[in-house]
N, C-alpha and C positions, 0 to 999 in steps of 0.2 A: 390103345384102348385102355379105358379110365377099371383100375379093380378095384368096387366099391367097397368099404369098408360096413361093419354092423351099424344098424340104428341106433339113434342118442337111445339112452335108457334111462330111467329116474327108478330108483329102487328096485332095478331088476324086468323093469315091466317096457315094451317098446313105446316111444314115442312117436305121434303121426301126427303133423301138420297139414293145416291145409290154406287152400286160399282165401285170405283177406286175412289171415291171424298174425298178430304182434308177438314178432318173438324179439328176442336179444338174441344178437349176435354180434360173435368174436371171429374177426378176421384171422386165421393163425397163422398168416405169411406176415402182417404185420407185429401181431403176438411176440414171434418167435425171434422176428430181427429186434427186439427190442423198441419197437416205435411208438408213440404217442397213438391215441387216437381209434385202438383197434378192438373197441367194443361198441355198439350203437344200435337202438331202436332201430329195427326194419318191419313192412309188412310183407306177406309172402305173396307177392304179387303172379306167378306158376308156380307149378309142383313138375317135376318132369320124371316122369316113370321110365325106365328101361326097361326092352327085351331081359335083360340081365338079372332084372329084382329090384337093382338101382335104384334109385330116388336121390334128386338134388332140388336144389332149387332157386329159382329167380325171386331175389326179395330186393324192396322199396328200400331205403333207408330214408326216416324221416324229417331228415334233414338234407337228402337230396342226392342223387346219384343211383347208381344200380350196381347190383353186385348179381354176379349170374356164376350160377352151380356150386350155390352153398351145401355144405355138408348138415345135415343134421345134428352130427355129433358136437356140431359149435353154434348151437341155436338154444336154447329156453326160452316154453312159451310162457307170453305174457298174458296170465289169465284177465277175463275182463272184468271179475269180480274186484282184482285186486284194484284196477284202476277207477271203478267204481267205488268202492269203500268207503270214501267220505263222505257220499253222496248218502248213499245207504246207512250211515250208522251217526249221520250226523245229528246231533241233538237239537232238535228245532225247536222245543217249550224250555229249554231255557235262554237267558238275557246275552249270555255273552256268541250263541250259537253260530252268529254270523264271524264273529272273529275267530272261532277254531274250523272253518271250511276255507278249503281254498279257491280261488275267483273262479274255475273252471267248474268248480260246483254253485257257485253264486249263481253264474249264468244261468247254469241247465235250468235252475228251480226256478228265476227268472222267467224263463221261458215258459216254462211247463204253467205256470201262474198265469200266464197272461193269454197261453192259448186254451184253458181249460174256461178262463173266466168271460170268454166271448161266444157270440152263436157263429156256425162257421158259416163262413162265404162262398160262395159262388165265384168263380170267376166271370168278371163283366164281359159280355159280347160287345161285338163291332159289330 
C-alpha cells in the first residue's frame, strides 16, 4: 500500500488541481537517474482520491503518452492567465503590434475578427 506524502505547497498554502488544468511536471525517477527529458507540459486528465486522503494523478503530456499516479509535489500549475498574456496585453494601436505577438496570438484575434464581423448561420437542412 502506496503512503502518501503532503500536498505540493506554494508559500505555505496547499495546492489542488483539477481536471483539464496544465500543469508542469517533473518525472522524479527520471530527475533523479540523471536523464534527459524529465520535465514536460501535461494536462490532468483524472484526479484519483483515496479512502486514505490520497490524491495522485493521471495526466496527458502534451506531446503525447500517459503518465498515471503523479504526485503533486512534482506538478506546477500553469496558470491560464500566464498563457494568455500576450494576447491580453498586446498593444494593438500601435505600428509595429503584429511583430511583438506571437502566431498563436495572431490566430486567436484572427479569428475572433472574422466570427464577430459576420451574422451567424444556421446550419443547412437536408
Amino acid at each position: 500500500m502506496h503512503a502518501f506524502s503532503e500536498p505540493a505547497t506554494a508559500k505555505g498554502k496547499a495546492v489542488s488541481f483539477q481536471r483539464d488544468d496544465f500543469v508542469l511536471y517533473r518525472d522524479p525517477e527520471r530527475f533523479w537517474r540523471g536523464e534527459p527529458n524529465h520535465t514536460f507540459v501535461c494536462r490532468i486528465s483524472r484526479v484519483n482520491t483515496y479512502v486514505s486522503g490520497g490524491v495522485r494523478y493521471a495526466l496527458l503530456p502534451v506531446q503525447g503518452g500517459f503518465v498515471n499516479d503523479a504526485q503533486s509535489e512534482y506538478m506546477r500549475l500553469l496558470p491560464p492567465a500566464d498563457a494568455m498574456r500576450d494576447i491580453d496585453t498586446a498593444p494593438l494601436n500601435t505600428a509595429g503590434a503584429a511583430d511583438e505577438m506571437t502566431a498563436a496570438a495572431m490566430a486567436w484575434l484572427t479569428q475572433q475578427h472574422e466570427t464577430a464581423n459576420r451574422r451567424p448561420e444556421l446550419p443547412a437542412s437536408d
